[in-house]
N, C-alpha and C positions, 0 to 999 in steps of 0.2 A: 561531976562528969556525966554525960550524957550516953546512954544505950547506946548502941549500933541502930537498933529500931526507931529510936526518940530523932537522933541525925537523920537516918532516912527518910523521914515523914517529913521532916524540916525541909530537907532537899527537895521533896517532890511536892509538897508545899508552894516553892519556886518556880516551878514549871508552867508553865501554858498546857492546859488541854491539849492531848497528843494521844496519838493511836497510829501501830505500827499493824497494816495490810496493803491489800491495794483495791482500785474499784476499776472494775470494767462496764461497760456497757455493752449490751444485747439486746435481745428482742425472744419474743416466744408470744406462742399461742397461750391466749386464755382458758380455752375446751369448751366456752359457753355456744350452746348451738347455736343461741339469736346473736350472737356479736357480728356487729356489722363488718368490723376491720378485719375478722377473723372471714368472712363469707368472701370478702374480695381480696383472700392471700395473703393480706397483711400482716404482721404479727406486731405487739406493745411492746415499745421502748423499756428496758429496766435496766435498776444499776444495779449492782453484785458487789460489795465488801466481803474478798476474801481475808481470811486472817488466820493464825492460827494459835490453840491453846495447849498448853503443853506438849507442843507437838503434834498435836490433832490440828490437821485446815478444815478450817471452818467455812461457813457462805450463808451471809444473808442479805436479804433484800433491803436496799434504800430506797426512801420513800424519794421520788421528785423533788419534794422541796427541803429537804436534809440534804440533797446533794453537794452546797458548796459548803456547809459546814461541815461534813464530814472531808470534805478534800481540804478543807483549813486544817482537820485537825492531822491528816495524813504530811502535810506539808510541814505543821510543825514539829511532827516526827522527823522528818529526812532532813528538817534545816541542823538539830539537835545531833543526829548521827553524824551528818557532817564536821560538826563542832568535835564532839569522840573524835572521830579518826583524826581531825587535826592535832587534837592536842597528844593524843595517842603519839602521833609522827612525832611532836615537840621533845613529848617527854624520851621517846626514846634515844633521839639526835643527844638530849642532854645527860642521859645516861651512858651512852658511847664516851662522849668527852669528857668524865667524870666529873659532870658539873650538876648534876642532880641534886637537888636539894629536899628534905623532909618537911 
């Protein structure tokens, strides 16, 4: 027989890289006196992964070029939740009709 722990590693194992927050984009000043963008009002594009850890929202910066792999792993988060909720709905339709199975 196999842990609780030994099955869960297995399981996640399975999985696709995945990470549940979200990413925004913004803009801000740098504060450097010489920046050119910053002298003509402009402010630098940034992306922002919020997330949170035990309840704490977290925020950090993504680099330019991590952008689409971090939204890859964002997306395989939300395809997986949707899959939960589905089967969620499944199993419960089968349990109303006392056709659940162990």
């Amino acid at each position: 027989n196999l842990t609780p722990a030994t099955r869960k590693k297995r399981f996640l194992a399975q999985l696709p890289d995945l990470m549940k927050g979200c990413l925004s984009l913004t803009s801000r000043s740098c504060g450097k006196p010489e920046c050119s963008t910053c002298q003509r009002g402009e402010k630098h594009p940034i992306c922002i992964f919020t997330f949170s850890v035990k309840g704490k929202k977290k925020r950090t910066t993504i680099p330019p070029k991590l952008r689409k792999q971090v939204q890859k792993l964002l997306n395989n988060y939300y395809h997986y939740r949707d899959l939960i909720e589905e089967l969620t709905d499944i199993n419960v339709q089968l349990i109303k009709k006392g056709e659940f199975k162990e």
